[in-house]
ZAMARGU-4260 file (C-alpha; in steps of 0.2 Angstrom, whole numbers, plus 5000, padded with zeros to 4 digits):
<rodrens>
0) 5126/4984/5255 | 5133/4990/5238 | 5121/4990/5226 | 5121/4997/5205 | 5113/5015/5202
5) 5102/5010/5189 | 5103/5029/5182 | 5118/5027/5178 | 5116/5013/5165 | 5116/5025/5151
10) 5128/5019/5136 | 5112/5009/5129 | 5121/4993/5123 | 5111/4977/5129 | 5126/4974/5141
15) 5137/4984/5151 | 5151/4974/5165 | 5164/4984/5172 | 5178/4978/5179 | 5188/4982/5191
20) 5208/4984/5199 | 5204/4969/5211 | 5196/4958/5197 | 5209/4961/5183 | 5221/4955/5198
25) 5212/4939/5198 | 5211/4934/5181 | 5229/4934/5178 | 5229/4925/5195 | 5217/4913/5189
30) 5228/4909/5175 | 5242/4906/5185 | 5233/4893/5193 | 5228/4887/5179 | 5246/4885/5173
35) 5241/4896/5158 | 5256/4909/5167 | 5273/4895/5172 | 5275/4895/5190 | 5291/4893/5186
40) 5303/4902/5170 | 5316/4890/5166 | 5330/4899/5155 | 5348/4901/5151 | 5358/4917/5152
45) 5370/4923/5138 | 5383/4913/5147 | 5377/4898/5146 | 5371/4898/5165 | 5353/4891/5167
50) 5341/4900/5177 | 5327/4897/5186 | 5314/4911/5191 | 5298/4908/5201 | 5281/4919/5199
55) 5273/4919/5218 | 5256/4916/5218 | 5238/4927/5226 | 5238/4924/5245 | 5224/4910/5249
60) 5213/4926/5258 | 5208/4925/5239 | 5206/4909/5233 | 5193/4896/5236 | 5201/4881/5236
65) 5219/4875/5242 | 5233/4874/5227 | 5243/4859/5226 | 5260/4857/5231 | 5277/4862/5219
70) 5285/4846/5209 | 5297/4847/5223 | 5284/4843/5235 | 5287/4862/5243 | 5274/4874/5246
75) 5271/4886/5230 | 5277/4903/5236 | 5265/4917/5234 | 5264/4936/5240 | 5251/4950/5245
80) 5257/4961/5228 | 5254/4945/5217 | 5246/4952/5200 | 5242/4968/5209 | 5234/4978/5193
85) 5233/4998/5192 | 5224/5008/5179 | 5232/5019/5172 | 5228/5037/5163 | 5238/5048/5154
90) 5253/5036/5157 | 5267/5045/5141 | 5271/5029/5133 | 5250/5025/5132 | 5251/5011/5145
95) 5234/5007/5154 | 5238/4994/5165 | 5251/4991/5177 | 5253/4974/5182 | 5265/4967/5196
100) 5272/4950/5196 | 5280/4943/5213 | 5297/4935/5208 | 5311/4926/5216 | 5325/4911/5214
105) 5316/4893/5212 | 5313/4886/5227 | 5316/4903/5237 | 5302/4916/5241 | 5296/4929/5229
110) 5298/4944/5235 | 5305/4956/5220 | 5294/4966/5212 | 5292/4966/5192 | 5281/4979/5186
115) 5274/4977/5168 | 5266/4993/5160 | 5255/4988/5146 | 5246/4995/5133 | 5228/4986/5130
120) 5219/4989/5114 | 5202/4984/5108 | 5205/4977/5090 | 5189/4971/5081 | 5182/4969/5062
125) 5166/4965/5055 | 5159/4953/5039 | 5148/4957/5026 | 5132/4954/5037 | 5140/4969/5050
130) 5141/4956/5064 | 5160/4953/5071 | 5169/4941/5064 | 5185/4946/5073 | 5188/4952/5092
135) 5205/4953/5101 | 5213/4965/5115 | 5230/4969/5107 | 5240/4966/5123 | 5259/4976/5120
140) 5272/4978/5136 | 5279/4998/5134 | 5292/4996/5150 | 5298/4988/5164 | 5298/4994/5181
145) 5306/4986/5197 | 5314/4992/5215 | 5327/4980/5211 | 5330/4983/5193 | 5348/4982/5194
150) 5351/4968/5204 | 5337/4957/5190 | 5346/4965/5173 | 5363/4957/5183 | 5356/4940/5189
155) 5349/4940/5169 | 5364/4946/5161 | 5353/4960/5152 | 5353/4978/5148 | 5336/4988/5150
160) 5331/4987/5134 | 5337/4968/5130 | 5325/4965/5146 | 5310/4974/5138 | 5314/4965/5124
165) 5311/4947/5132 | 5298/4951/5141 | 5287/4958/5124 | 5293/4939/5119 | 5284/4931/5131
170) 5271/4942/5134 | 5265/4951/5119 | 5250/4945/5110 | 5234/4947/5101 | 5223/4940/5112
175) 5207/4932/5104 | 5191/4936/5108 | 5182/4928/5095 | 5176/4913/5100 | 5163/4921/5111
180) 5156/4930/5091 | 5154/4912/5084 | 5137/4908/5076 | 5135/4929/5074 | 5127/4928/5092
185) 5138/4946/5095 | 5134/4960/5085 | 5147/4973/5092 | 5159/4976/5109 | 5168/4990/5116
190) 5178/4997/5130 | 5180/5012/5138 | 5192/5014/5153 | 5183/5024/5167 | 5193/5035/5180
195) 5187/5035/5198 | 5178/5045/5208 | 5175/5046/5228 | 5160/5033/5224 | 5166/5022/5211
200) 5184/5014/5208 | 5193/5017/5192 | 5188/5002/5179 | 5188/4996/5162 | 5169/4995/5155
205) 5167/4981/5141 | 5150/4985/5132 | 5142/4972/5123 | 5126/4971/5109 | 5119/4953/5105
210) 5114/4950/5088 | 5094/4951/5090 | 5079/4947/5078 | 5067/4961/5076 | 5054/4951/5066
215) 5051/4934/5057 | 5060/4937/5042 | 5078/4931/5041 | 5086/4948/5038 | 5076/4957/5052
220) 5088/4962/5066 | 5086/4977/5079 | 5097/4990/5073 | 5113/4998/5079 | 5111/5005/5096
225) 5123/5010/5110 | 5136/5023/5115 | 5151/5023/5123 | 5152/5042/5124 | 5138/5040/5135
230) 5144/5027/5147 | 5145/5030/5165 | 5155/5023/5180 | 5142/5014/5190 | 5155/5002/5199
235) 5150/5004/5218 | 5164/5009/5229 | 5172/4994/5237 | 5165/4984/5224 | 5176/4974/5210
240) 5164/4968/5198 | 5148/4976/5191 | 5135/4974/5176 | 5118/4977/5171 | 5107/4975/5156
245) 5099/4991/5146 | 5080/4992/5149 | 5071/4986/5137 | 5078/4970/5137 | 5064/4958/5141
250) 5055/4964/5126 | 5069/4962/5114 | 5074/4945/5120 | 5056/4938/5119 | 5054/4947/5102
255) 5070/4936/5095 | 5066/4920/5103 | 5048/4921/5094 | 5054/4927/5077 | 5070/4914/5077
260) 5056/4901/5076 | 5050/4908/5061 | 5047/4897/5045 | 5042/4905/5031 | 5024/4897/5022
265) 5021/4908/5011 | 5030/4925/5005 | 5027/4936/5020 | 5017/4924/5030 | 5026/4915/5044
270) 5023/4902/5057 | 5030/4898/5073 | 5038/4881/5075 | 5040/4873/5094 | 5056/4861/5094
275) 5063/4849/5106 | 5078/4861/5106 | 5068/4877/5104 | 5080/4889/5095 | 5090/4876/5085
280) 5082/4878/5067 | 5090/4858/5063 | 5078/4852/5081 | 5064/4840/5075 | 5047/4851/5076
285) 5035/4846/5088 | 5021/4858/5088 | 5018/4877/5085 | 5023/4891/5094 | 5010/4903/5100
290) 5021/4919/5111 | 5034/4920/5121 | 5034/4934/5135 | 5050/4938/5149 | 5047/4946/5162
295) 5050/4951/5180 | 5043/4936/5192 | 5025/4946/5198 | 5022/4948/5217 | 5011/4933/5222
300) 4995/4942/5225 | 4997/4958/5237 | 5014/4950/5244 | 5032/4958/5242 | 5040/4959/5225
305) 5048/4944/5219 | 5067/4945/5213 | 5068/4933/5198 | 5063/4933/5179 | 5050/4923/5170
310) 5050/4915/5152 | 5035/4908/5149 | 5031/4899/5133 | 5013/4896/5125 | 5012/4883/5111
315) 5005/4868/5106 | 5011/4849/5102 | 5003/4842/5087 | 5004/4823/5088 | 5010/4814/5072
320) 4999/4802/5071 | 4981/4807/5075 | 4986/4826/5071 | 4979/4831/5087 | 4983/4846/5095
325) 4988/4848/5114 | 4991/4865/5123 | 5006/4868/5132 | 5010/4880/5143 | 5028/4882/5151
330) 5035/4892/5164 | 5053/4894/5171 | 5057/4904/5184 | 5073/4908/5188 | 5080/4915/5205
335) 5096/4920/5210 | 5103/4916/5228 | 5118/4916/5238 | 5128/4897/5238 | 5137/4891/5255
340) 5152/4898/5251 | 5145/4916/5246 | 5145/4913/5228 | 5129/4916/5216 | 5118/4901/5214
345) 5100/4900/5206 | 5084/4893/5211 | 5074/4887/5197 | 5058/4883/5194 | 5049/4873/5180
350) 5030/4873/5178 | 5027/4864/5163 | 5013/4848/5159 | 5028/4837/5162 | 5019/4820/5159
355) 5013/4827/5142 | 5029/4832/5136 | 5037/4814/5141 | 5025/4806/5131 | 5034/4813/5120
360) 5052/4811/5120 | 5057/4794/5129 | 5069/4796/5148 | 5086/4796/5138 | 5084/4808/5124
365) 5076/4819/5137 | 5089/4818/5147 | 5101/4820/5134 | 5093/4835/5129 | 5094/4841/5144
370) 5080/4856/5148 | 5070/4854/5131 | 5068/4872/5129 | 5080/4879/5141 | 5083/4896/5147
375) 5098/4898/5139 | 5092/4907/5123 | 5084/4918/5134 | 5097/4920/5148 | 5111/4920/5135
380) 5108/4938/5133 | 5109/4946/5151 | 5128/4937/5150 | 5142/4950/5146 | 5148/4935/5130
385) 5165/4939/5128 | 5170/4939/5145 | 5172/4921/5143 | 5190/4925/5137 | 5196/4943/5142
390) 5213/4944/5149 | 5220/4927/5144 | 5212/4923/5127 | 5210/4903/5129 | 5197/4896/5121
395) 5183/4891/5132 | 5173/4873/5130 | 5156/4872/5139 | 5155/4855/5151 | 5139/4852/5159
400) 5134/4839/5171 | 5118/4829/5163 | 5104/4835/5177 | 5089/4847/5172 | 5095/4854/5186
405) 5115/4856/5184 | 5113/4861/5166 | 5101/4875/5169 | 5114/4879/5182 | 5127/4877/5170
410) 5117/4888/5157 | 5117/4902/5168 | 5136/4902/5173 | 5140/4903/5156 | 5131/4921/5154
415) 5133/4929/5170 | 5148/4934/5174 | 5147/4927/5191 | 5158/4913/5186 | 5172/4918/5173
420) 5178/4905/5167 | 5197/4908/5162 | 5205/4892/5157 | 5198/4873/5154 | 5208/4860/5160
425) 5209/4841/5157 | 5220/4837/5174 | 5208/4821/5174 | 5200/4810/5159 | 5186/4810/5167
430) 5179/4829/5174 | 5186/4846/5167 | 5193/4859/5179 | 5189/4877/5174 | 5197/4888/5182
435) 5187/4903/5187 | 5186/4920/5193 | 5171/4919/5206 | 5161/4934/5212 | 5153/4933/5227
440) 5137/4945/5224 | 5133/4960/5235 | 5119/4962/5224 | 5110/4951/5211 | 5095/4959/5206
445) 5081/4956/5193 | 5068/4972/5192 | 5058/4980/5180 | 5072/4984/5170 | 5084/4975/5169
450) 5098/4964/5178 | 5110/4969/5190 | 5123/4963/5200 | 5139/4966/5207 | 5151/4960/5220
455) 5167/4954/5223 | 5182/4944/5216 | 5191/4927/5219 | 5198/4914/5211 | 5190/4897/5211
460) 5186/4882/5200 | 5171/4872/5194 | 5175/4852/5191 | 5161/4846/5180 | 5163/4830/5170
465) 5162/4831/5152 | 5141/4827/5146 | 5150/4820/5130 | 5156/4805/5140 | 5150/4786/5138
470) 5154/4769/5141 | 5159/4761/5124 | 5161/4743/5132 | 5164/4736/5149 | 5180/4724/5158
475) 5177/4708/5166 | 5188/4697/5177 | 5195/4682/5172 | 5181/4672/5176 | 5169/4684/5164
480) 5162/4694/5178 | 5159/4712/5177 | 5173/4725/5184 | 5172/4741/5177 | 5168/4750/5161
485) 5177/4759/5146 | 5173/4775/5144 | 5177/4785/5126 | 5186/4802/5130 | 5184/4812/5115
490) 5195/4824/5119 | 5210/4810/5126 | 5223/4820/5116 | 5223/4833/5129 | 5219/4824/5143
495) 5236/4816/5137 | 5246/4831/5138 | 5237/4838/5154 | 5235/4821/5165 | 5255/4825/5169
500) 5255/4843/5171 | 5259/4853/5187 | 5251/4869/5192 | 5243/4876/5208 | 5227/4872/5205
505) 5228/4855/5196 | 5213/4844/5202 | 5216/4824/5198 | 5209/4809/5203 | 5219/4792/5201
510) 5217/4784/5185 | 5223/4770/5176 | 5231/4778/5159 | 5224/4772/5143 | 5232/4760/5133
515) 5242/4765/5116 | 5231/4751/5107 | 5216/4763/5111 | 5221/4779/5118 | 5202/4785/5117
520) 5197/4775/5131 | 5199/4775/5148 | 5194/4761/5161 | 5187/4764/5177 | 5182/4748/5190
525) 5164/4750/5197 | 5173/4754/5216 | 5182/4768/5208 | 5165/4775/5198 | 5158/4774/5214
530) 5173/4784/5225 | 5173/4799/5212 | 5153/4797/5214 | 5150/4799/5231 | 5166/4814/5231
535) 5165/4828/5243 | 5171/4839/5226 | 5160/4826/5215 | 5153/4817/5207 | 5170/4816/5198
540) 5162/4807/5184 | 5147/4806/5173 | 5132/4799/5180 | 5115/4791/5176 | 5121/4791/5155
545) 5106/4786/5146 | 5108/4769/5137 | 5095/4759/5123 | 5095/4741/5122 | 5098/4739/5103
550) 5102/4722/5100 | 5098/4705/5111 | 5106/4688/5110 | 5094/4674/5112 | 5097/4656/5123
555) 5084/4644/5127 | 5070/4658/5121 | 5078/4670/5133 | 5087/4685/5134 | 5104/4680/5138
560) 5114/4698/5133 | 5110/4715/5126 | 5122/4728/5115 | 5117/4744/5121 | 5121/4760/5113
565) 5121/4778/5123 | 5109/4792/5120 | 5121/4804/5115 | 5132/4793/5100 | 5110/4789/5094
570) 5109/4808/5092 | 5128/4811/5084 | 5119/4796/5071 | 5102/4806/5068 | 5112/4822/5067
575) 5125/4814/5050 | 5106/4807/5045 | 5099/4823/5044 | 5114/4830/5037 | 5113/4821/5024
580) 5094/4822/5022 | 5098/4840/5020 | 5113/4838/5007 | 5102/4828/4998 | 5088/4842/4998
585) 5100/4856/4993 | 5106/4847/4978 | 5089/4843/4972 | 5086/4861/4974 | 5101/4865/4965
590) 5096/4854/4951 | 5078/4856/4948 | 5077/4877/4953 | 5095/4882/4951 | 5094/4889/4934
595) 5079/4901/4938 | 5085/4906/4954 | 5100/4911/4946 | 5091/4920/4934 | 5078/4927/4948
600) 5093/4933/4959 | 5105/4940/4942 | 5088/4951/4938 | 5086/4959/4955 | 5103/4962/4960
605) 5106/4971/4943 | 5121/4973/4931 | 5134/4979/4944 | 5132/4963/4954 | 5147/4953/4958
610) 5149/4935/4957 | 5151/4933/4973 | 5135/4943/4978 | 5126/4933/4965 | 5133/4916/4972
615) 5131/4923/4990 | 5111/4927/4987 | 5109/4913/4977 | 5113/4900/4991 | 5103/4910/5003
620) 5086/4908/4994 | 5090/4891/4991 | 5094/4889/5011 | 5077/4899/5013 | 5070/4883/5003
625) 5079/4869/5010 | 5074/4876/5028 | 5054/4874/5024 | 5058/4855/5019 | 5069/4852/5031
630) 5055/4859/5044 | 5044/4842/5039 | 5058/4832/5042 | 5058/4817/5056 | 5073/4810/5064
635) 5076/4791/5063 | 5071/4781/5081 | 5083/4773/5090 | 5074/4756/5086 | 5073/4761/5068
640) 5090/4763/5067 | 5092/4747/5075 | 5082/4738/5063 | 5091/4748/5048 | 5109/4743/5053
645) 5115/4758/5056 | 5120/4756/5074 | 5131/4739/5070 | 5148/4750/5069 | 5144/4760/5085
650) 5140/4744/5097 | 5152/4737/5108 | 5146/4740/5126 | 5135/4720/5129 | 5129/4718/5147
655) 5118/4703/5152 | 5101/4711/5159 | 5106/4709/5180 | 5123/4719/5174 | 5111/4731/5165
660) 5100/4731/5180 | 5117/4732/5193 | 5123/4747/5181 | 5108/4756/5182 | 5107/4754/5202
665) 5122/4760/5205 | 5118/4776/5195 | 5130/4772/5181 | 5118/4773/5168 | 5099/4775/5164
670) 5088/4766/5154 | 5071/4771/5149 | 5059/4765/5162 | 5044/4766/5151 | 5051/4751/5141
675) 5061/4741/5152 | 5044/4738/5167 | 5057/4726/5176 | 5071/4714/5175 | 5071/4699/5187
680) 5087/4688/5184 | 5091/4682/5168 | 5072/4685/5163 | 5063/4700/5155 | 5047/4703/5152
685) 5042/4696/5138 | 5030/4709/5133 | 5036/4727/5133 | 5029/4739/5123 | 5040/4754/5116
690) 5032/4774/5114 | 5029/4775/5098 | 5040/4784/5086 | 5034/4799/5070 | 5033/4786/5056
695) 5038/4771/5067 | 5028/4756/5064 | 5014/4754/5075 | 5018/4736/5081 | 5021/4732/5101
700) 5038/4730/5101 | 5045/4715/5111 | 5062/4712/5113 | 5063/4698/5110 | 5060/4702/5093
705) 5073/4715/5092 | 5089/4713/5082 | 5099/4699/5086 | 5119/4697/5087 | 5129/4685/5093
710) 5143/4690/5105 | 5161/4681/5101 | 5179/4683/5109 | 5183/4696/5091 | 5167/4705/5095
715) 5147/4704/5091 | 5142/4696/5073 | 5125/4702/5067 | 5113/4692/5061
</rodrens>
């Protein structure tokens, strides 16, 4: 079996990925797919005469699902040569790549070949804190090449270079890469185009540095490191995708996660602050941070080594209340594994006090939250970043699944090239299609050192419904009873354009269009939710979304209805809170320090200061402030925010408690068990007692004596 010579990992950048002829072949395939390349070219000649030109597709040998039909109902042509991609050295006109597209009369087969030669440049800049701020591949078609040259430039009514010409139109770009450096997570990429040798395939290397804290204080980051000079072809032969992380790595990345939950007490003193979301500086703080360690998974006592990595977090929960102190101690293991279908896959592995932690954070925020501390700060560093959009330069958007399970999943798909993901589509309102390049590993390797893996290529897709997704109200029949729900698409403007589109591997479910009334939302009857539920591709729609009862109308002293609200549109509300908690902060800064801190910053940066550098320093110390108060800040509970009035605009969804007790049965949504014991009937219990919230009042909480509404045919009227 093929494996990465770890001596050859020499160019000392944090991550290395080469990729090779076969894979470059599959991400423009991928995008055909995708419908990012037409399937079909529709133009008119200089005559007048329209055209039709067809682009054939991979052979299915290379694809791991089975592409949908043409608009005509006929089977999309494809050929052997499809996207077949050579790298080029030395080529006169600076070409690198030679890509071959497959063509042919619409509805015929595609058998003509169409070389392009390309010339692929690495364009990048840097801001004022030398981390990029712009990365793009500088894609430029040099010449044309075909076997059948003449009979295209007659069937086109074109000279050479009038060819040439239309196809820079269509194809030359600047593709970005940037969205892979957004929040300064990249500090610099490269590429270096290998040649081969008898053991390793020609390839192009993308070399990739992670912006990493070095220490507590803000500025401190590792410095500069890597070089492309000294970069080697470790690509096995017969492989088509490899990588590896420098050594060293486990040490850096544990280093950064402690010193990104710095806060500042005093000058040059620093604590450690444990968060729900452990590297989000705006998460509420829980507790404090003892050490981080990554590492190799240790043998279990004299037995075999263990292929995996260990981030294991030592810290403590201070209760809010009684100011007591609680150690925690979590461990993630995480393994890699071959899937079914050959493709990676992960084991993972959480030892953590569990039933401490839930204490702590009620079911639907913890599910909302996902993995509390997650492995993606960690893992996000053995992941080559920008790969996310080489070779087509669409932007990516990250849907996850709401399981632990499927998001730590999900987490690790997102940094590993094992998945690479090309395009996301909206074929269906309610899951996303990404369109992939899938490896199937050879090798997937965590050992003293480092990560390695490499393997091969083919082009698949991911359908994952959006974890943005919730039910803003429900649809009854015309006797009242409950059919269906409404679910808010936040993104229904492209669902809109891409619901109709056609491309090979379109994935769509039926669906009922939403109305122009409301175009956000889109219904979906209970037998429907439970058909893209119980999917052989599925779930095909968000399950088990985490709902608070926020509101209850009161008959005859009982519960007769309850406006719930979801967990994720309560965080969206504590996260404008908070932003404005910490507008109001800055400004009270600003007012009461400003003038000193001016003063301070004119002093130490001297005469030959601009006024941007003064302004630039000045609102980093007054950040530097705002972050210590911000650090004692508490999020509103849902019940506060209840109570306060705040909700009232977001609730629409009003179930009576059997349809909240059906929903939650049939895996539509979740409410916190904790507080709801049971629901019999029309009757809840009448004595429930919530977890008590940071600064929540300390009253058992009944709901009967939440807030009350009264539901009416214009909607629900507060009281």
């Amino acid at each position: 079996m093929a494996k990465v010579k770890q001596s050859l990992v020499r160019s000392g950048f944090d991550v290395e990925a080469l990729l090779g002829e076969r894979y470059l072949q599959m991400i423009l395939a991928t995008a055909l797919d995708a419908g990012e390349i037409p399937s079909v070219l529709e133009f008119a000649t200089d005559s007048g005469t329209p055209k039709g030109v067809a682009i054939g597709m991979i052979t299915q040998d290379f694809r791991l699902y089975e592409p949908t039909l043409s608009e005509d109902n006929d089977i999309r042509p494809s050929h052997a040569d499809a996207f077949q991609t050579e790298i080029l050295f030395g080529h006169p006109l600076g070409a690198n790549l030679r890509v071959r597209a497959m063509i042919g009369p619409k509805g015929g087969p595609t058998i003509i070949d169409f070389d392009l030669l390309v010339k692929a440049d690495l364009i990048k800049t840097f801001d004022e804190d030398m981390a990029l701020s712009e990365v793009a591949m500088d894609m430029h078609v040099v010449e044309v090449e075909s076997t059948q040259l003449n009979f295209i430039l007659s069937e086109a009514e074109l000279t050479k270079p009038e060819l040439v010409a239309k196809v820079q139109e269509h194809v030359d770009r600047k593709i970005d890469m940037g969205g892979a450096s957004k929040f300064k997570k990249v500090e610099d990429l490269d590429i270096k185009w290998h040649e081969g040798d008898a053991d390793h395939p020609a390839c192009l290397g993308i070399y990739i540095n992670v912006r990493m804290r070095n220490g507590d204080p803000d500025e401190d980051f590792l410095p500069r490191r890597g070089d492309v000079i000294q970069a080697r072809n470790f690509l096995p032969k017969g492989e088509e995708i490899a990588m590896a992380s420098r050594p060293g790595m486990y040490a850096d990345m544990a280093k950064h996660i402690f010193s990104v939950t710095a806060v500042e007490i005093s000058p040059g003193h620093f604590e450690h602050a444990w968060r729900k979301s452990l590297l989000n500086p705006d998460s509420e703080r829980i507790g404090d941070l003892n050490k981080v360690k990554v590492l190799k998974i240790p043998p279990i006592g004299s037995g075999p080594p263990q292929n995996g990595l260990r981030i294991q977090i030592d810290g403590e929960y201070i209760d809010p209340i009684d100011l007591t102190n609680t150690d925690i101690t979590m461990t993630i293991d995480l393994r890699p594994k071959r899937a079914d279908d050959g493709s990676l896959a992960w084991d993972t592995k959480f030892d953590v006090d569990v039933d401490a932690l839930f204490e702590f954070t009620t079911i639907w925020a913890a599910t909302l939250l996902g993995i509390l501390f997650g492995p993606a700060g960690a893992l996000y560093f053995l992941g080559a970043v920008f790969l996310v959009e080489l070779g087509v330069g669409i932007g990516i958007s990250l849907y996850k699944e709401g399981s632990v399970q499927k998001k730590a999943d999900a987490t690790l798909s997102d940094v590993i090239p094992d998945r690479l993901t090309i395009s996301t589509r909206r074929w269906d309102p309610f899951y996303a299609t990404l369109h992939q390049v899938v490896t199937k590993p050879s090798q997937a390797e965590f050992n003293s050192k480092g990560f390695l893996m490499c393997g091969k290529a083919f082009v698949g897709r991911e359908l994952v419904p959006p974890d943005n997704t919730f039910i803003r109200d429900e649809t009854r029949d015309a006797n009242g009873v409950l059919t269906g729900m409404r679910y808010q698409i936040n993104d229904f403007e492209k669902v809109k354009t891409e619901s109709v589109m056609s491309a090979p591997g379109v994935s769509r479910r039926s669906f009922t269009p939403a109305s122009d009334a409301e175009p956000e939302l889109w219904a979906l009857s209970l037998d429907e939710f439970k058909q893209r539920m119980e999917d052989s591709e599925g779930p095909l729609i968000l399950t088990r979304i985490p709902y608070f009862q926020a509101y209850v109308y009161i008959r005859g002293h009982q519960i007769n209805q309850l406006l719930c609200i979801s967990g994720s549109e309560i965080q969206t509300l504590q996260n404008q809170i908070r932003d404005e908690a910490k507008q109001r902060g800055h400004d009270r800064i600003m007012a009461l320090e400003g003038d000193q801190i001016t003063q301070d910053v004119i002093a130490d940066l001297g005469p030959g200061a601009t006024q941007e550098e003064i302004d630039a320093e000045v609102e980093k110390r007054i950040q530097k402030k705002l972050k210590k108060v911000m650090d004692k800040y508490h999020s509103p509970s849902p019940l506060r925010l209840a109570r306060d009035g705040s909700m009232e605009p977001l609730l629409r969804f009003d179930l009576a408690p059997e349809e909240l007790v059906l929903l939650r049965d049939k895996k539509v949504l979740v409410v916190d068990d904790g507080q709801l014991k049971t629901i019999h009937g029309r009757k809840v219990l009448p004595y429930i007692r919530d977890i008590r919230h940071h600064g929540e009042e300390e009253e058992d909480d009944n709901l009967l004596s939440r807030p009350r509404y009264r539901p009416t045919a214009e909607g629900p009227v507060f009281r």
